[in-house]
C-alpha positions in Angstrom: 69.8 -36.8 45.0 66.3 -35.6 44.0 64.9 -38.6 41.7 65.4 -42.4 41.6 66.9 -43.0 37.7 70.4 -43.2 37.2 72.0 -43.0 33.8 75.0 -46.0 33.6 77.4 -45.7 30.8 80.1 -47.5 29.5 79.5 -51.1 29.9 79.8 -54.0 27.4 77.7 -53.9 24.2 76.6 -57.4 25.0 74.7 -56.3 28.2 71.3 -56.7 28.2 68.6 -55.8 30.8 68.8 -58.5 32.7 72.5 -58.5 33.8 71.9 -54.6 34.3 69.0 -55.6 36.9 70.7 -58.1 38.5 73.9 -55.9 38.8 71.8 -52.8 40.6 69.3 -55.4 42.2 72.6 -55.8 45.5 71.7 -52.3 46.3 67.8 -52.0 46.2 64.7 -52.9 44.6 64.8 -52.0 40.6 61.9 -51.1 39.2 63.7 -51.2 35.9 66.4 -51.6 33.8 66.8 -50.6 30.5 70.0 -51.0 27.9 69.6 -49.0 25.5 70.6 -50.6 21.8 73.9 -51.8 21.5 75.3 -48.5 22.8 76.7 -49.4 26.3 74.6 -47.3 27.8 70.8 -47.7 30.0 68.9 -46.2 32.7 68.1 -48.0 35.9 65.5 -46.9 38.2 65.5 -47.8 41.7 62.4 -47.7 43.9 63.8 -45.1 46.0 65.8 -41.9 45.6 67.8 -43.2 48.3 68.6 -47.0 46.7 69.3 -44.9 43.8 72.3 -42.7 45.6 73.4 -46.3 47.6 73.5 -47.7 44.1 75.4 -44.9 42.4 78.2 -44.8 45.0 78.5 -48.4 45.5 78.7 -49.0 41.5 80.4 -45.6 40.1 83.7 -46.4 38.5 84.0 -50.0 39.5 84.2 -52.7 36.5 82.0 -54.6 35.5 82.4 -57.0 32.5 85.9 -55.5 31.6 85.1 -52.0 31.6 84.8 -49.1 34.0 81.2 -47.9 35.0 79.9 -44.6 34.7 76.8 -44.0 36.9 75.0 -40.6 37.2 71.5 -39.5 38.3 69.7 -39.1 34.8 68.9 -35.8 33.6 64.9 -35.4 32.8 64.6 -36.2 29.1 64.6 -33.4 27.0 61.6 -32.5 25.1 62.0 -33.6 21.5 60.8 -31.2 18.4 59.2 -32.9 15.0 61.6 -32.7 12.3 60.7 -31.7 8.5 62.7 -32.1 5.6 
């Protein structure tokens, strides 16, 4: 694993950052945790890229608050263009 931010998907859209911390925060030191809207999906990042794999494996596929997790290393974000209409 080459950086320390994980994508996690699929969890309950009443998750907020806090219960996303404390969730990753068994496996390493978070340096953030971000839900994003009401979407069921955030970013976590981990302090190290190696908390970041112990996290993924540990948390991949196991439930949490009904539903099944999905947790990947995040892909950089893309670089966005202006629109005009």
């Amino acid at each position: 694993m080459q950086g320390n931010k994980l994508y996690v998907g699929n969890f309950s859209y009443s998750t907020d950052d806090s219960q996303l911390e404390e969730l990753f925060s068994t496996h390493g030191q978070v340096q953030s945790a971000k839900v994003i809207g009401d979407k069921g999906f955030g970013f976590v990042e981990m302090s190290s890229s190696e908390e970041a794999e112990k996290a993924m494996e540990a948390l991949n596929e196991t439930e949490f608050g009904g539903r099944t997790l999905r947790v990947n290393e995040a892909r950089p974000q893309r670089e966005r263009t202006e629109r005009r209409y």
